[in-house]
N, C-alpha and C positions, 0 to 999 in steps of 0.2 A: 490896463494892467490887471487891475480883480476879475476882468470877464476872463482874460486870459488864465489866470492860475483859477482859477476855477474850473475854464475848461480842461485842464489839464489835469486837475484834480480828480473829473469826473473821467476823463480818458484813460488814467491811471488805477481808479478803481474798476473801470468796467474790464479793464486788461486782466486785474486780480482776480474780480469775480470768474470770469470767463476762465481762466487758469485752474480756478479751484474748483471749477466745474468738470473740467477736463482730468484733474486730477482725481479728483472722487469719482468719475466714470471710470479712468484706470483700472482706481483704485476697486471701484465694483466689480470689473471685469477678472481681476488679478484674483479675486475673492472667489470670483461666481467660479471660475477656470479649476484653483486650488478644492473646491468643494467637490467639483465633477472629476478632480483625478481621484481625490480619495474613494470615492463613489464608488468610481468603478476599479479600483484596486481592491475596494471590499466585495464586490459583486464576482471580481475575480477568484480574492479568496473564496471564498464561499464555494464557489464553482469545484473548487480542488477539494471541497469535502460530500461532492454527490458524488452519485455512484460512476455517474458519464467521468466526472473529473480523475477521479480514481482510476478509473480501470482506463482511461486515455495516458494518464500516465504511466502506466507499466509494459517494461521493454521486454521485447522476446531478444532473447539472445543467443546468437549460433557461435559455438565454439568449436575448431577443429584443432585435433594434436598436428604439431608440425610431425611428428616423427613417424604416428604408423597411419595420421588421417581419419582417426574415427571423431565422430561429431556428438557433441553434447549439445541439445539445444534445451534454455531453458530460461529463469526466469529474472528480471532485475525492476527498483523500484517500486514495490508492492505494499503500498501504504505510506511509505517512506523512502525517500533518497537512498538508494544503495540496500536497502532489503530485498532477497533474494525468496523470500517466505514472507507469510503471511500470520502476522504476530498474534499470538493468543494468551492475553493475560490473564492470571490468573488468582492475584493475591490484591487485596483491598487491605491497606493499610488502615486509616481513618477517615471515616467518612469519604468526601472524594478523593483523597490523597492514593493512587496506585501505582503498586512495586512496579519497577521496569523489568523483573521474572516473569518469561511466558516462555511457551513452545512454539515452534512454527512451522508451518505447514507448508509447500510448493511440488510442483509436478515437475518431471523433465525428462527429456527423451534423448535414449542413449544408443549409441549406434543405430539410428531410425528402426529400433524393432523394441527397445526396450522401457517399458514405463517406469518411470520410480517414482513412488512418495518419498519426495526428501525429507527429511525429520531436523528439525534445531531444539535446542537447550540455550536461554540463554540467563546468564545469572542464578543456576540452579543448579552448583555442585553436587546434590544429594542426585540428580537426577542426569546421568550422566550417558544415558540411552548407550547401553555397551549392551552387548549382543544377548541376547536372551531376556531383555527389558520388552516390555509390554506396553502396547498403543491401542483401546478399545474406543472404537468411534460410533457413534450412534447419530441416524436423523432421524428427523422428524415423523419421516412417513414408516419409522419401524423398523430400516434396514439396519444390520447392524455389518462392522466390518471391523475383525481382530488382527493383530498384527503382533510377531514375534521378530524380532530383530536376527537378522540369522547372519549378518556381517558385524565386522568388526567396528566401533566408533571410530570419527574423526574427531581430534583436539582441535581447536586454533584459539587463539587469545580471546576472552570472552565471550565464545561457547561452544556448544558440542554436537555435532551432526551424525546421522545415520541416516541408511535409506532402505528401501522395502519395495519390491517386484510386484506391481500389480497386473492383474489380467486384466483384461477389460472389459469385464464386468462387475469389477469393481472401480474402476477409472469410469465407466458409466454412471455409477451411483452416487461419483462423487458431481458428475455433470448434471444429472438430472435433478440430484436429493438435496436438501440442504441440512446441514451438518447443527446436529443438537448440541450434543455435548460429549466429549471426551475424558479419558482416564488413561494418566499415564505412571505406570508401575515398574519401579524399581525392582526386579527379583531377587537381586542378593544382596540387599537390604531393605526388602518388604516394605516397602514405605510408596505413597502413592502421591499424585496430584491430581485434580480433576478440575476443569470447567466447561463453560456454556457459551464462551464469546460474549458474556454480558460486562466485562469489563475493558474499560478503552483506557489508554495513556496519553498524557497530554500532547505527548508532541507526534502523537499516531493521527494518521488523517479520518481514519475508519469510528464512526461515533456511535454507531450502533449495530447491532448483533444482525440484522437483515440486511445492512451493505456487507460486512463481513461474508454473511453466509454465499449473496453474490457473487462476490469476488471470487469466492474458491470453487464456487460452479463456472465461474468465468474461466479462471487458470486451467480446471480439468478440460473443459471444451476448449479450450485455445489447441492442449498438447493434443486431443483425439483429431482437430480441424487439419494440423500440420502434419502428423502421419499421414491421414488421410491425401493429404495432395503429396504429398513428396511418394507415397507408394504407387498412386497413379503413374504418377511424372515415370517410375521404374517401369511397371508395366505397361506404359508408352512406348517404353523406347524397345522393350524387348519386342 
């Protein structure tokens, strides 16, 4: 009878053992698996903050009126979920803490023949870009490129848009050049704001002033690449 509960005893611990061996291989396995999701959930993040990740996510978007048919094509998700422009801040509160006040930048193509620099205001009632307000851009390489608002502003709930006719030679410079730093002036109430793209907002994908400046070379040549075929595709068919 003692060989027997003994053997049973030892039967009953090797079963344990074995058990808790399999359970802490699980248990490794469960560990090792949770360690490689996060891994690469951050490897992913990360990804949405180069410049591949960025500009992979910004949507071209074609709009047509139902009613007389002409086409807006232009721009969506640009730094951010639902931004139509490309944010340019410009106030440093404290140390790293920055105002969500910037201006913003995007291209769009109107009835395929027309360029426009869309213009935003956001959080910046004094700056309200109404017609005869002033936009002075300047790159790098020297070129500069002045802007007078010669339409009316658009309102919508926090903020303010306007746009401007470019030729294309200067939709080339925004393709080619990369964009220093801006100055945008109020004229009837003389009051200015100016920056460099050297400040980011926390929940802005864009972390530095060279993705930035990419990007907006990226938006100009996207709208020059799309005329370009869509006025083929016309003088195809004629």
């Amino acid at each position: 009878m003692i060989v027997l509960f003994v053997l049973a005893v030892l039967i009953i611990l090797i079963v344990f053992i074995s058990n808790s061996k399999k359970d802490d291989v699980e248990k490794r396995e469960r560990i090792e698996k949770l360690s490689n999701d996060i891994y690469l959930k951050k490897i992913e993040k990360e990804k949405e903050y180069t410049l591949e990740g960025i500009i992979g996510n910004i949507e071209l978007v074609y709009q047509v009126d139902d009613f007389d048919k002409t086409e807006w094509i232009h721009f969506n998700n640009i730094s951010q979920d639902g931004y139509k422009y490309l944010p340019m801040y410009f106030e440093s509160i404290v140390d790293d803490l920055v105002s969500h006040k910037h201006i913003g930048l995007s291209f769009s193509l109107f009835k395929n023949k027309t360029y426009l620099l869309d213009v935003y205001s956001y959080g910046v009632n004094e700056m309200g870009l109404a017609k005869g307000d002033e936009l002075k851009l300047i790159f790098e390489n020297g070129d500069k490129i002045d802007i007078v608002f010669e339409q009316l502003r658009s309102s919508q709930p926090g903020f303010k848009s306007n746009c401007y006719i470019l030729n294309e030679n200067e939709l080339k410079t925004f393709s080619n050049e990369k964009l220093d730093k801006w100055k945008l002036t109020s004229t009837k109430r003389n009051i200015y704001v100016v920056g460099d793209n050297s400040i980011f907002f926390e929940r802005c994908k864009i972390k530095s002033k060279n993705i930035s400046q990419e990007v907006l070379k990226h938006l100009a040549t996207t709208i020059i690449n799309v005329h370009t075929k869509k006025r083929s595709k016309v003088h195809s068919v004629k």
